[in-house]
N, C-alpha and C positions, 0 to 999 in steps of 0.2 A: 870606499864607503861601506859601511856596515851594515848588512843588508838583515830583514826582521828575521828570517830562517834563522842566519848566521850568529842573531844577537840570541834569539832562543837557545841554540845548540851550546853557546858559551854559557848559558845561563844554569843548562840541563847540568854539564861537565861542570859546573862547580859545586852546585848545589848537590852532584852524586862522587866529589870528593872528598876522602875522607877528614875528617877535623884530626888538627894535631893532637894526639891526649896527652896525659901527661909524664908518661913514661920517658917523648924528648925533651922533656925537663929532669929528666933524672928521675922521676918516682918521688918527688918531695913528700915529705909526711908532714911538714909543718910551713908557713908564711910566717916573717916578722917583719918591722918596721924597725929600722936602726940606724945607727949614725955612724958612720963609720972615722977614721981618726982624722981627715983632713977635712972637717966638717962638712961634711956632704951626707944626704939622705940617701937610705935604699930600703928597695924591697928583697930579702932574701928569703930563698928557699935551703928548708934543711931536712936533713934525713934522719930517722928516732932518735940516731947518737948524739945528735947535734951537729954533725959534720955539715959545711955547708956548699949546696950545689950550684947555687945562682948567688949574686947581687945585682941588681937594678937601679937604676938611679931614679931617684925621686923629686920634683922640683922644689919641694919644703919638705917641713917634719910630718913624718905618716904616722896616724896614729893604727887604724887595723889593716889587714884583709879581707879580701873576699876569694874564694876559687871556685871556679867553672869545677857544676861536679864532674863532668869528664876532659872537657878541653883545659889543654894547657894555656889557660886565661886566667887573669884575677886584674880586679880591682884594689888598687892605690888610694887608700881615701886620706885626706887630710886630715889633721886635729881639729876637733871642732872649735869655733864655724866651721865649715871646710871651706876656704877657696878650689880646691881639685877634687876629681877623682877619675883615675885615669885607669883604661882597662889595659894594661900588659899581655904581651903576649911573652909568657914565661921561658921558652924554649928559644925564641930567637933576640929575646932582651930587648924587644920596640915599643913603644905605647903605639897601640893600634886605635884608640879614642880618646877621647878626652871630652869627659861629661862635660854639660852645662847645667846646673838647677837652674828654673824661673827667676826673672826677675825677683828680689825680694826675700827668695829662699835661700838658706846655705846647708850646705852636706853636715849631716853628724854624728863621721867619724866612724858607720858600720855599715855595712848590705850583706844582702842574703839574696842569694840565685833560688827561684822556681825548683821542683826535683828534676824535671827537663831539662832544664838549663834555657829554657828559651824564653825566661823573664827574671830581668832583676829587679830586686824592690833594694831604695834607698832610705836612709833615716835622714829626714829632713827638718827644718821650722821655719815659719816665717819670721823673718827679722824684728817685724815691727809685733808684738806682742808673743811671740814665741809658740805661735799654733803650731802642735805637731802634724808632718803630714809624712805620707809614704810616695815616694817617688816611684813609675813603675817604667821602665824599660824593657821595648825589645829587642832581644841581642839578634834574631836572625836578621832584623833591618838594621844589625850595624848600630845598635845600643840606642836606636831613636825612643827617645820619650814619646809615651803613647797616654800617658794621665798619673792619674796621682787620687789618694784620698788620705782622711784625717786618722792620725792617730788616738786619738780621743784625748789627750792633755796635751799639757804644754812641754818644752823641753824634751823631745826622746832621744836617747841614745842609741843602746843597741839596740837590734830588732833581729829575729832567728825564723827560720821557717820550721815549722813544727814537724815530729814525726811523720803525720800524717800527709803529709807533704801536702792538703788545704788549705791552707791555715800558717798565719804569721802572729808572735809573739812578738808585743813593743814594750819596753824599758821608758815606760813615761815618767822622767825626774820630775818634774814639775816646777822647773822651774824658771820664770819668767825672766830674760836677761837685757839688758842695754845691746841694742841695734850694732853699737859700734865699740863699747869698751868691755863686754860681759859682765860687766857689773850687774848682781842678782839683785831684783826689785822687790819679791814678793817672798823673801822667807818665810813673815809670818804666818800669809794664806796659802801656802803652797797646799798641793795635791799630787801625790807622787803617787802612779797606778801600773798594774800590768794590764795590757790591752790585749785582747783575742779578737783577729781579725780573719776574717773570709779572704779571696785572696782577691776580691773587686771588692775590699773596703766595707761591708758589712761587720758589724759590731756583733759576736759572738761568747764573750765575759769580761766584765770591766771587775777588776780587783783592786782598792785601794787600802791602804793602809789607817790602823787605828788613828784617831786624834795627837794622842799624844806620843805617835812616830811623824805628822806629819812632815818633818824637817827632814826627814831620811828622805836623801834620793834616790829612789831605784835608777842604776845605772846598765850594768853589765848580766848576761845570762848565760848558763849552759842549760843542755838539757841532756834529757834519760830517754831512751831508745821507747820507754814505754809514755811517755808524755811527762813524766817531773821536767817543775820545772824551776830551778838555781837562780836563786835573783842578788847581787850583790849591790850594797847602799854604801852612802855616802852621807854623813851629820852637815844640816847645815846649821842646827841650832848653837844654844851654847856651847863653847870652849867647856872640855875638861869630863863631859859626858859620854856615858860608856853603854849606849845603845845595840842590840843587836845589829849586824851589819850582812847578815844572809838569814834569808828568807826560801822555805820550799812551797810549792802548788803547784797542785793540779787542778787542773781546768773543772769547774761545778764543785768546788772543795774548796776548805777553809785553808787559812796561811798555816805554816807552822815556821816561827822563828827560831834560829838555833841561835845560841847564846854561849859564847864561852865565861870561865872565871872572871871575875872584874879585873883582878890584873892583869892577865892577859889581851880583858876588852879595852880597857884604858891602854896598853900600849899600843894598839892598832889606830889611836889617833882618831876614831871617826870614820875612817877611808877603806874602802874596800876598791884595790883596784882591778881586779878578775877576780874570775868565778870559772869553775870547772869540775865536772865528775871525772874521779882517778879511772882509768883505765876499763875496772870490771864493772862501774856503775855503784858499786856497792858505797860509795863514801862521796865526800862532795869537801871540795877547800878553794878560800880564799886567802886573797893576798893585800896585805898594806906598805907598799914601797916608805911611807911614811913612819909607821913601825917596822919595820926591818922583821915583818913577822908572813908566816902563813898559817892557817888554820884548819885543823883536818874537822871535820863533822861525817856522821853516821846517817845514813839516809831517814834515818829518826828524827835528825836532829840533832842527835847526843854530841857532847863534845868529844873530839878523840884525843887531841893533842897540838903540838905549836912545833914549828919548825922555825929555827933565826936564820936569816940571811938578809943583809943590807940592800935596801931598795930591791927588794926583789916586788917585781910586779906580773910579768907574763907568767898564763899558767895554760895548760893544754892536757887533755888527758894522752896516757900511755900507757902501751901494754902491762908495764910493771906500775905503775901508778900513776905519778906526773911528772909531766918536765916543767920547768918553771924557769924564767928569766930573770935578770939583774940589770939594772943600768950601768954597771960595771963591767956589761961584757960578758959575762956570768953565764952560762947555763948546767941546770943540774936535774938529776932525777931522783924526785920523792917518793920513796916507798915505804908505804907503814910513816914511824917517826921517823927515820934515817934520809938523810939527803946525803947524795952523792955527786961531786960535782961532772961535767962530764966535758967540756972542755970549753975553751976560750979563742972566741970566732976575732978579737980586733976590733970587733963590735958596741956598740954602746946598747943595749935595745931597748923601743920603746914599749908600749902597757901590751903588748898583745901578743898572744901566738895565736895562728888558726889555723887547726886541721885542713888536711885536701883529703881530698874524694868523700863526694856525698856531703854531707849537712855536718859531719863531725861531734854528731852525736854518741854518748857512751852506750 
């Protein structure tokens, strides 16, 4: 029998042993979601070259990551909805949890770990009108849900914990979707915003976009080690329209859209599927898997240039610029205008890479 001394003593000895970090995962410098050729899902970890140290298996298709800033942890989340989101344990290849959202709610598709580590927030919505909310977990109880609060719109995607590490950035698309087939309801009235939140759900800048952007969905973000903040959209309006598709702010400040040449903007199709500052912070580029393009911009704004590659969607910052993914397996490194490929994992990958260690800010 387990006696209460005995059950402390066991309690003491774990809680002063050390967490695995992530160095017995090999030191990853990047998470992706892929497919690998016998149709099967994983989470892989890769090192700057691309070389790859882990795969995981995943029970559907992942859409991002998430990484424990020190432990060798990350979350698995699904494509939104999400039915899953499973927290890995990166170094011995086990799912050590497996989330549940509320009744009602479904995962979507991003989270962001506290700067401790000892609280995740998830991007959630409720099914039946698509309120956005933030799901908050704590990891030392073994990932137990401990509350949640509102995103301030409907549809969020990503969400980032801010520099400051008080403070969470929510990607509110705005857009209200059918419970059961995603079907969007409310294109005309949508309301796509950036939300600045407290990190117990207090509202701290709500940003939303002119009138006649409404139909842009803010989806996906990077940020700048000094608070910019990278917002990539998505057209819901008409066919054929060649809207800005990145957006910069800082928090108490106006937007500034960056806008490339119209030809350019028209083959981007509308779609921005990531967003990322290159390496030194100084530039910022998106990507449209749907134009086979990416697009450098100057922390101005200014347009720099376009880089072609097919379906390419994951983009991540890197020492020398950026690495960027393909559904084709693809991974390469963007420097300046030049893209280099740098080699091919067997992999299919999906829209994401994420840095490891810390926030993954430039």
């Amino acid at each position: 029998m387990t006696t209460r001394r005995g059950f402390l003593a066991t309690l003491l000895a774990a809680s002063a042993a050390p967490a695995t970090g992530w160095a017995a995962a090999g030191d990853p410098a990047y998470l992706a979601a892929a497919k690998d050729p016998q149709g099967g899902f994983v989470l892989a970890g890769l090192q700057a070259d691309g070389a790859e140290l882990f795969r995981i298996p995943l029970p559907a298709r992942g859409h991002a990551g998430c990484a424990h800033p020190r432990r060798a942890e990350a979350v698995g989340f699904a494509r939104r909805p999400g039915t899953y989101a499973l927290v890995i344990d990166c170094a011995g290849g086990s799912v050590l949890h497996r989330l549940a959202a509320p009744e009602g709610h479904s995962f979507n598709g991003h989270g962001a770990y506290s700067a401790d580590g000892t609280r995740l927030f998830t991007s959630e919505q409720v099914a039946e009108g698509s309120a956005g909310r933030v799901g908050v977990w704590d990891v030392a109880a073994g990932y137990r849900r401990i509350g949640g609060f509102a995103t301030q719109g409907l549809g969020p995607h990503e969400l980032r914990l801010m520099p400051d590490g008080a403070s969470l950035v929510v990607a509110n698309g705005g857009i209200q979707t059918d419970a059961f087939d995603r079907t969007m309801l409310n294109t005309e009235t949508m309301r796509p915003s950036l939300a600045y939140l407290g990190l117990e759900g207090e509202l701290l800048d709500l940003v939303e976009l002119e009138p006649d952007l409404r139909q842009n969905s803010i989806r996906h973000l990077a940020l700048r080690g000094d608070g910019l903040v990278g917002f990539a959209m998505q057209w819901q309006g008409e066919p054929g329209a060649a809207p800005p598709l990145l957006g910069l702010h800082r928090r108490g400040g106006a937007v500034t859209l960056c806008q490339a040449p119209l030809a350019e903007e028209l083959v981007m199709d509308g779609y921005a599927g990531s967003v990322a500052f290159d390496g030194s912070g100084a530039e910022i580029a998106i990507t449209s898997p749907r134009g086979g393009r990416l697009h450098r911009f100057a922390e101005t704004g200014a347009y720099l240039g376009a880089v072609s590659r097919a379906d390419v969607c994951g983009l991540a910052a890197h020492a020398q610029g950026y690495l960027a993914s393909d559904g084709l397996g693809g991974l390469l490194l963007v420097e300046a205008a030049q893209a280099r490929p740098l080699r091919r994992a067997g992999l299919s990958w999906d829209n994401h890479i994420v840095p490891v260690g810390g926030q993954g800010h430039a």
